[in-house]
TORDOZA-362891 format. One line per field, with one value per residue (C-alpha): residue number from 1; residue in three letters; x, y, z. Coordinates in steps of 0.5 Angstrom, whole numbers, plus 2048, in hexadecimal, padded with zeros to 3 digits. Layout:
# TORDOZA-362891
k (NUM|...)
r (ALA|...)
x (X|...)
y (Y|...)
z (Z|...)
This chain:
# TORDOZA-362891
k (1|2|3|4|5|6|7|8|9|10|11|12|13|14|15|16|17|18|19|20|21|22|23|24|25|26|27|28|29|30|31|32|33|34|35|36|37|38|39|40|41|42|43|44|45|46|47|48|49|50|51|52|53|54|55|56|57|58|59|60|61|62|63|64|65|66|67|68|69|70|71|72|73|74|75|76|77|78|79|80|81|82|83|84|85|86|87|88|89|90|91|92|93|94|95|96|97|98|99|100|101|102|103|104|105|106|107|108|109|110|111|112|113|114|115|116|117|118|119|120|121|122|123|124|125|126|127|128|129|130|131|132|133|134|135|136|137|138|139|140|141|142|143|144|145|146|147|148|149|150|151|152|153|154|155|156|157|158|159|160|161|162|163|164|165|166|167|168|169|170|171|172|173|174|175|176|177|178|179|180|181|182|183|184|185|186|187|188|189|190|191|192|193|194|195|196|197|198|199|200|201|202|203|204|205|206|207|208|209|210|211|212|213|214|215|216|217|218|219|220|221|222|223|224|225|226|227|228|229|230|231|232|233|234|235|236|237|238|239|240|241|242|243|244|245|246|247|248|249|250|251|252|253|254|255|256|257|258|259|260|261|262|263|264|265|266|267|268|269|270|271|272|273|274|275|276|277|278|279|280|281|282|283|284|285|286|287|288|289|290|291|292|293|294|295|296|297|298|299|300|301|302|303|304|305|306|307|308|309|310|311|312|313|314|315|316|317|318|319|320|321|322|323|324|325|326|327|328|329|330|331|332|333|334|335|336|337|338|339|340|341|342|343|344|345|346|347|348|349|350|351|352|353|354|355|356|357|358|359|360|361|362|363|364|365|366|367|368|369|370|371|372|373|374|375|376|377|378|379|380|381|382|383|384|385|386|387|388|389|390|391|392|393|394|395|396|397|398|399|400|401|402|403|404|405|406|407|408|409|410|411|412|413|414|415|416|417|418|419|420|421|422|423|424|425|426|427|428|429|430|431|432|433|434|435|436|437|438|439|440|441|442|443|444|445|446|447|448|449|450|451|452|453|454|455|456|457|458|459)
r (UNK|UNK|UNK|UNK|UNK|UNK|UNK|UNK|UNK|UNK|UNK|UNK|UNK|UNK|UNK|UNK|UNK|UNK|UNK|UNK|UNK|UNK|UNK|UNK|UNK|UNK|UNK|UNK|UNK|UNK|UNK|UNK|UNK|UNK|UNK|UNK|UNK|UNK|UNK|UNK|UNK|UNK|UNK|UNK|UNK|UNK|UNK|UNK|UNK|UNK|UNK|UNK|UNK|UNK|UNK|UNK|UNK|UNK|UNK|UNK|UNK|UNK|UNK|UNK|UNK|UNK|UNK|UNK|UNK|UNK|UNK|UNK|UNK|UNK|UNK|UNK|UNK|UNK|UNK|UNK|UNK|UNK|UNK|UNK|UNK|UNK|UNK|UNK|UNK|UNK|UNK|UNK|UNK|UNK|UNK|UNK|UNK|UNK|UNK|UNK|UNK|UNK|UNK|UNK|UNK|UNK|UNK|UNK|UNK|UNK|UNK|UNK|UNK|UNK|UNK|UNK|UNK|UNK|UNK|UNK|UNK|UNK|UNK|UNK|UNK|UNK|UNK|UNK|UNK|UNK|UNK|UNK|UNK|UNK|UNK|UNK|UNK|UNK|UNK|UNK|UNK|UNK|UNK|UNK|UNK|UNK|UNK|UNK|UNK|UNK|UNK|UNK|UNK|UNK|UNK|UNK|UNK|UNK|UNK|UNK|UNK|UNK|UNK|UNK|UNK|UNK|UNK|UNK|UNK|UNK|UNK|UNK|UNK|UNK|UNK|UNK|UNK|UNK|UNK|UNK|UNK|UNK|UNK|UNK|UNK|UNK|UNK|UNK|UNK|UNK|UNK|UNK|UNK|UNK|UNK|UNK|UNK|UNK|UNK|UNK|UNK|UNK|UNK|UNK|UNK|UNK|UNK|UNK|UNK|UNK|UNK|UNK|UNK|UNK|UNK|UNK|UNK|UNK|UNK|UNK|UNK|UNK|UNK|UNK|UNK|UNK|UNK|UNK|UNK|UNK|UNK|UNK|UNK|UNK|UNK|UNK|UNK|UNK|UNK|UNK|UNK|UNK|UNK|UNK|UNK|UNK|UNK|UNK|UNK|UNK|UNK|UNK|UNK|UNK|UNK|UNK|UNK|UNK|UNK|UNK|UNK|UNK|UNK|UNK|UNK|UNK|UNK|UNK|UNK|UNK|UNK|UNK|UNK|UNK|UNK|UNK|UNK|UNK|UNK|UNK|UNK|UNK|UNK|UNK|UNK|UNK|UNK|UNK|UNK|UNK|UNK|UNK|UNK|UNK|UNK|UNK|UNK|UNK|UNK|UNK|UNK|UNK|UNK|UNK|UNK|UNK|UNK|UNK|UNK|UNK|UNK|UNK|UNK|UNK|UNK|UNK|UNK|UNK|UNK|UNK|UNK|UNK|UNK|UNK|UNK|UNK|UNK|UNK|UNK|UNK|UNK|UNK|UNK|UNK|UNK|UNK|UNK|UNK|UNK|UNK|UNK|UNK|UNK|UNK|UNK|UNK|UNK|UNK|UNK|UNK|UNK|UNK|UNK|UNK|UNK|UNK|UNK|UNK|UNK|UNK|UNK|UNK|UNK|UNK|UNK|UNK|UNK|UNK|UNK|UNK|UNK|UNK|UNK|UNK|UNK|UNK|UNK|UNK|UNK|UNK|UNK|UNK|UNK|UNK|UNK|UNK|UNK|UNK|UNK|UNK|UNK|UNK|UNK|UNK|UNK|UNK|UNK|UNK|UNK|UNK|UNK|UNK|UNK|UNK|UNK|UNK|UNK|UNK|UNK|UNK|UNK|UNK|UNK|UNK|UNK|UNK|UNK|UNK|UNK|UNK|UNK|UNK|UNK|UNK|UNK|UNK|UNK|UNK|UNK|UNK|UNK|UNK|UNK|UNK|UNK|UNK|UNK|UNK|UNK|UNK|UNK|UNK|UNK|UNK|UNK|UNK|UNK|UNK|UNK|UNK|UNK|UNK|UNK|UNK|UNK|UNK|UNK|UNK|UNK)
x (8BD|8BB|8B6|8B3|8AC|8AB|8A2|8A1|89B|897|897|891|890|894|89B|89B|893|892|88D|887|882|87A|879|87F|883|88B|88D|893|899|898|892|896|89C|897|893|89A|89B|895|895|89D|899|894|899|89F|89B|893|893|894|897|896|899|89E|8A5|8AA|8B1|8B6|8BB|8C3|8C5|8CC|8CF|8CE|8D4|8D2|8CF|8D7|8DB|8D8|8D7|8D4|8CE|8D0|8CF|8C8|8C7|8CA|8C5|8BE|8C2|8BE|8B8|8BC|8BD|8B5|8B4|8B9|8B7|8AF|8B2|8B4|8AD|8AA|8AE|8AD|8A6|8A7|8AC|8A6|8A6|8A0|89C|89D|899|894|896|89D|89E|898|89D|8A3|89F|89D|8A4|8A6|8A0|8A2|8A9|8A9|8A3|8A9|8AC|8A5|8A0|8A5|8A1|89A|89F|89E|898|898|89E|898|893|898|89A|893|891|897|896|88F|891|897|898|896|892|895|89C|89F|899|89A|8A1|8A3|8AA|8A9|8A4|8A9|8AE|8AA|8A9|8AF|8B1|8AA|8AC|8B4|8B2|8AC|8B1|8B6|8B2|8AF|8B1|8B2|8AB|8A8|8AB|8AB|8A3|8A4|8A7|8A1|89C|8A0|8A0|898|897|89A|897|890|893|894|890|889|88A|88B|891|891|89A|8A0|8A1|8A8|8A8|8A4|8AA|8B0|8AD|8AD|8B4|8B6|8B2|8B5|8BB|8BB|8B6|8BC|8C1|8BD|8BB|8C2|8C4|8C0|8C2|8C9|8C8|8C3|8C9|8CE|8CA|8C9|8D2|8D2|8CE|8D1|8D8|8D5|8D3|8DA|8DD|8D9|8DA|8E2|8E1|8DF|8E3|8E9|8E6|8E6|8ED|8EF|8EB|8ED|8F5|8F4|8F1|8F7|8FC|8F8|8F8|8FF|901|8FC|8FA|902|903|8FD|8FE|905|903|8FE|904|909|902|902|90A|90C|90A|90E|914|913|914|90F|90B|906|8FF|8FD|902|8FF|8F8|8FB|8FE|8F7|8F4|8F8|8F9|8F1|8EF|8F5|8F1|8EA|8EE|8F0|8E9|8E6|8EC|8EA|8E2|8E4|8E9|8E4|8DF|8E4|8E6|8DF|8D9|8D6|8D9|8D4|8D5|8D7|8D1|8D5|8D1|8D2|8D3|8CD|8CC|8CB|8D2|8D5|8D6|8DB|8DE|8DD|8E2|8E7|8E8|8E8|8EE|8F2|8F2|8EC|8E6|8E0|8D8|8D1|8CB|8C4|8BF|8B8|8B5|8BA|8B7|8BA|8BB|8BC|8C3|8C5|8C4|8C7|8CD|8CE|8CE|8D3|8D8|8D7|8D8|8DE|8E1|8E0|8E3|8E9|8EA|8E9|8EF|8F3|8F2|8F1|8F5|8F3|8ED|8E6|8E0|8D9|8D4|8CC|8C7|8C0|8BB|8B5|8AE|8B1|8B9|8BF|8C4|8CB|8CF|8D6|8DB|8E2|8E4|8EA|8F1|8F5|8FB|900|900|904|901|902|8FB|8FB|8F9|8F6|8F3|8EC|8E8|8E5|8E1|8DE|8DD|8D8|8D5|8D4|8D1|8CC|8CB|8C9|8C4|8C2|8C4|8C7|8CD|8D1|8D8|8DB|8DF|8DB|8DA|8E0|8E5|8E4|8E1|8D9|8D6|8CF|8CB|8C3|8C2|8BB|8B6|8AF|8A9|8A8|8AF|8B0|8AA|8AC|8B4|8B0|8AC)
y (8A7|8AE|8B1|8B8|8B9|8C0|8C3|8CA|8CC|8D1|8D9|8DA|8E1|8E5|8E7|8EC|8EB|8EC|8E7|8EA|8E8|8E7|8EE|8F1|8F2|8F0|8EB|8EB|8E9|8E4|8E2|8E0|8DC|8D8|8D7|8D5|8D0|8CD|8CC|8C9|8C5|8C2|8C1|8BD|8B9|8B9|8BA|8B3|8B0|8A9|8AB|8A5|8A8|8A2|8A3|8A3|8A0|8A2|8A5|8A3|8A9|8A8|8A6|89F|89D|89F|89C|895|891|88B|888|88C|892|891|88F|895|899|895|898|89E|898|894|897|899|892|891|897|894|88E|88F|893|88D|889|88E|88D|885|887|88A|886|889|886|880|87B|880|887|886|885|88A|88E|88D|88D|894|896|893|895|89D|89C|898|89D|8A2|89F|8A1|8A5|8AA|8AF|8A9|8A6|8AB|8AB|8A3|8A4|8A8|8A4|89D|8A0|8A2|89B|897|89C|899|892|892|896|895|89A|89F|89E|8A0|8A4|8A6|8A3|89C|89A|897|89D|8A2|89E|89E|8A5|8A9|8A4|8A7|8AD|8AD|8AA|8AE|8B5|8B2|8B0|8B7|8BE|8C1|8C5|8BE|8BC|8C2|8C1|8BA|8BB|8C0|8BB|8B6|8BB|8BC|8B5|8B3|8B9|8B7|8B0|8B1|8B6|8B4|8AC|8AD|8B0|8B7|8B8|8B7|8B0|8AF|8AB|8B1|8B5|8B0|8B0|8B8|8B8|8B2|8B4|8BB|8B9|8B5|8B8|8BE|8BA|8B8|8BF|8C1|8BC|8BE|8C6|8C3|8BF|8C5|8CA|8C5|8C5|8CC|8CC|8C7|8CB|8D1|8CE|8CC|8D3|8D5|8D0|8D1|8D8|8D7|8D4|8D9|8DE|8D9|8D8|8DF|8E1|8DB|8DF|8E5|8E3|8DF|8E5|8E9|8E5|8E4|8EC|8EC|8E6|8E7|8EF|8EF|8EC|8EF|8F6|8F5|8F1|8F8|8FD|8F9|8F9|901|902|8FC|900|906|902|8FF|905|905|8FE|8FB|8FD|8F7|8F6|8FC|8FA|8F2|8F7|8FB|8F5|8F1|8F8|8F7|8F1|8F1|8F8|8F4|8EE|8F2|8F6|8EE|8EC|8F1|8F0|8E8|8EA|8EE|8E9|8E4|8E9|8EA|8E5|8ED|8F0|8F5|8F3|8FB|8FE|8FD|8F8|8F0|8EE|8EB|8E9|8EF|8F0|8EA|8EE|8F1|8EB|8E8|8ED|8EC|8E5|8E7|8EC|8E7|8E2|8DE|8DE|8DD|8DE|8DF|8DC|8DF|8DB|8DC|8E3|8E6|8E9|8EC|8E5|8E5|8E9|8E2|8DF|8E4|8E4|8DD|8DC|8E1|8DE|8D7|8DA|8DE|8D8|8D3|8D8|8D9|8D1|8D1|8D6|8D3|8CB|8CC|8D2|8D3|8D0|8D5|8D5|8D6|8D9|8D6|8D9|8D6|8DA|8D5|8D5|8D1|8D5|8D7|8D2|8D3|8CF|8D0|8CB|8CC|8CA|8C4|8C9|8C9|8C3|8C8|8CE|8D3|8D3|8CC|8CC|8CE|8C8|8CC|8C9|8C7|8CC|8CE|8C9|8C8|8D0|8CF|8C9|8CD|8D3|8CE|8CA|8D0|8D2|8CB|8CA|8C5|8C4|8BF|8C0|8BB|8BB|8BC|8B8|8BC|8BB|8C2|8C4|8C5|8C8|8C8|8CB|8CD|8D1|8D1|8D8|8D7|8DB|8DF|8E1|8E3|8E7|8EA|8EB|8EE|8F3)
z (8F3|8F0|8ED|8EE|8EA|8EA|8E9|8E7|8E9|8E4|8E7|8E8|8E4|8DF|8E1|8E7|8E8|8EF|8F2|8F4|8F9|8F8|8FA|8F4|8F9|8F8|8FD|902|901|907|903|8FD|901|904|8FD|8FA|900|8FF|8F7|8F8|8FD|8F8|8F4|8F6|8FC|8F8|8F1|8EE|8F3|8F2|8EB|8E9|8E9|8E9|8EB|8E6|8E5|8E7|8E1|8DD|8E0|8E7|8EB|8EE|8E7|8E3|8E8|8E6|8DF|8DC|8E0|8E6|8E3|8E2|8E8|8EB|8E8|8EC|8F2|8F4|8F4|8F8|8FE|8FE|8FE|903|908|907|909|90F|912|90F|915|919|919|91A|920|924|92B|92D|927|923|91D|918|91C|91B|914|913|916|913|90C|90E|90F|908|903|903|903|8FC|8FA|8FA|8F4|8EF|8F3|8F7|8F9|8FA|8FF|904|904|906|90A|910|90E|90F|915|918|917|919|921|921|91E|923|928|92F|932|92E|931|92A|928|922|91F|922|920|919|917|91A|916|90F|910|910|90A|906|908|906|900|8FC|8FF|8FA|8F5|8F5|8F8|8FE|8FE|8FE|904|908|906|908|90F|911|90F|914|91A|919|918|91F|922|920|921|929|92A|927|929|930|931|932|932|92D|92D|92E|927|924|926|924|91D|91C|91E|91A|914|915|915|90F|90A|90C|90A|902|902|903|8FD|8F9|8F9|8F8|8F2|8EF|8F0|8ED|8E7|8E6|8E7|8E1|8DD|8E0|8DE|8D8|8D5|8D7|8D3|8CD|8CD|8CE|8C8|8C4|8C7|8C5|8BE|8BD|8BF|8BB|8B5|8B7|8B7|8AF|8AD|8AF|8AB|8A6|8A5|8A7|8A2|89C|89C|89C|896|893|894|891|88B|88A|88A|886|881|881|881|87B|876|877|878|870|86B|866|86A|864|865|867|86C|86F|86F|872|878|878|879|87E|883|882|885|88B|88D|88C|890|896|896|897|89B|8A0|8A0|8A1|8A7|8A9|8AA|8AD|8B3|8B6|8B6|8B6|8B1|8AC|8A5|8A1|89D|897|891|892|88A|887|880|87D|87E|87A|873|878|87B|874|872|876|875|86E|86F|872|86C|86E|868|86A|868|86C|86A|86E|86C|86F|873|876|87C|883|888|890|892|895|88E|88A|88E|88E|887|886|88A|887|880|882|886|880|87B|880|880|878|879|87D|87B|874|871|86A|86A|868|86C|86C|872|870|875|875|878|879|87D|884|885|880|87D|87B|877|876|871|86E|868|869|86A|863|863|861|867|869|871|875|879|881|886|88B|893|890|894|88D|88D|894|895|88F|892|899|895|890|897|89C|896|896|88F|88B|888|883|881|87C|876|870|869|866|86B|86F|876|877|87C|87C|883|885|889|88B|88C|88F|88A|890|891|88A|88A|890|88C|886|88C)
């Protein structure tokens, strides 16, 4: 049986505005504290307080729900409902066992006892109000000349059972609210009706009342602070998690740098020192040595800038150029040098597109040529760019590799295909890879570029 309904009361003023009084006077602090009293008063024990608010059910997670199954467990979950009716039960019979009264009085009594307790289970905070007017009723229906004033037993009974109630199915400053009203209540009570002292029934159920709205009070602040540890633990977790993340990033890193840059760096060296251990090398063998020395210090520069990024979520990038089409002469070149023929055909008006573009579209045409290269050797390429109103296109197809060739194609990890997919996929592009007509590779992509954002490109 839980729940806490929570109002927040409008401020009355912009943040940090001092209240002022008629004459333009700032009010006193006392004068604000007891507004603030009032305005929490209104609101938990006035405002809407016959609003329907039934009480839910337990939830799955809750203990006595878990620990049952099949018809049991639904049942279990109409517990808290339960054990109201139960406990307005017993101060219905309450007011049916009053010797003193009997017939019409007596099951008024206990109708009475029973009305407000069962209101808790929709009207919480409506039920308060109708446990004292209950109470009054039931003093001068049933009491004897004003033995008992202002709580008999049954209404006594019903009370303490509203007020533990609504304390649980609201907070504890409703409460605290609720046990101020039942003291001035049986103050007025006695005092008013012909009773100028306490009754002895006024102070059992202050005590009483204390005691028990203390107890759900001290519930409720426990249950908000294991909250707040769940969620503490919860951001700890989380952020145990990063830290782990990174670490495992942080450790990939350095032995892919130790493993690969290794290897790198050596094959760069031997690049640069083989020619001078050939007397009089060809001139082409010369340039292949160039070319290879080229593109492991290009490969190591990229390696470094990609560890970079995996060692640290903050890493800055260098200043240095990203590749863009204006560069694919030079890696046309390149592919060329290494045995590869290819064309580019540009068709439409070539015009500056968003670095992101630029970028990505670079990177699909360099790894669909490393793949002709690898799983085709021998095959002739050709680069098609289509400049169009809504976004670029690329196509790029091999020829079919010779029957006769010298070089056994490289079967690679198939992380080609998929970064291609991933780059066409964050631009929310499209892409179709397949087999073309004459038994090569097609790999047609679109890149979409909004008018607004080329103008801004061209800008």
């Amino acid at each position: 049986m839980t729940e806490t309904t929570h109002t927040q009361t409008p401020p009355p003023g912009p943040a940090g505005a001092t209240p002022q009084g008629r004459a333009g006077r700032p009010r006193s602090p006392e004068f604000r504290l007891a507004a603030d009293a009032l305005s929490g008063l209104r609101q938990d024990l006035f405002h809407e307080a016959f609003a329907y608010r039934p009480l839910p059910r337990l939830g799955e997670d809750s203990a006595l729900v878990r620990r049952r199954s099949g018809r049991m467990r639904e049942y279990a979950s109409w517990a808290p409902h339960a054990v109201v009716a139960v406990l307005g039960m017993v101060g219905l019979l309450l007011g049916l066992a009053r010797a003193d009264v009997s017939g019409v009085p007596s099951l008024l009594c206990g109708l009475l006892a029973l009305a407000p307790v069962l209101l808790t289970l929709v009207r919480p905070a409506g039920a308060f109000w109708l446990s004292l007017a209950a109470s009054t009723a039931t003093a001068v229906i049933g009491a004897d000349e004003w033995s008992g004033w202002p709580w008999l037993p049954s209404s006594f009974f019903s009370h303490l059972v509203v007020l533990t109630v609504v304390a649980i199915r609201t907070r504890p400053r409703t409460a605290a609210w609720m046990w101020v009203l039942t003291g001035v209540y049986g103050f007025f009570a006695t005092s008013i009706l012909g009773r100028p002292d306490y009754g002895t029934d006024v102070n059992q159920m202050l005590v009483l009342s204390a005691l028990i709205l203390l107890a759900v009070t001290v519930r409720h602040i426990r249950r908000e602070a294991q909250q707040e540890v769940t969620a503490q633990q919860t951001v700890t977790a989380h952020e145990r998690s990063r830290r782990t993340l990174l670490e495992e990033r942080t450790t990939i890193a350095r032995e892919l740098h130790d493993v690969v840059a290794h290897h790198m760096s050596v094959v760069a060296i031997q690049a640069e020192a083989a020619p001078y251990r050939v007397e009089n090398p060809p001139e082409e063998l010369q340039k292949a040595f160039v070319t290879i020395r080229e593109n492991a210090v290009a490969a190591l520069t990229e390696l470094r800038r990609v560890l970079g990024v995996v060692r640290a979520e903050d890493y800055e990038v260098p200043d240095a150029p990203q590749p863009t089409l204006a560069d694919l002469d030079g890696l046309l070149g390149n592919v060329r040098e290494a045995g590869l023929t290819v064309e580019k055909a540009v068709t439409g008006a070539v015009r500056e597109l968003p670095q992101g573009v630029e970028l990505s579209a670079y990177r699909i045409v360099q790894e669909a040529l490393s793949n002709t290269l690898r799983h085709a050797p021998g095959a002739s390429a050709r680069v098609e760019i289509g400049y169009v109103l809504g976004g670029l296109g690329l196509r790029i197809v091999n020829t079919p590799p010779p029957a006769a060739r010298l070089i056994k194609p490289s079967p690679g990890a198939g992380h080609g295909i998929t970064g291609m997919r991933e780059r066409v996929s964050m631009l929310n592009g499209e892409m179709t890879t397949g087999p073309s007509p004459d038994g090569g590779y097609e790999v047609t992509v679109f890149l979409p570029v909004s008018a607004a954002t080329a103008t801004e490109g061209d800008a």
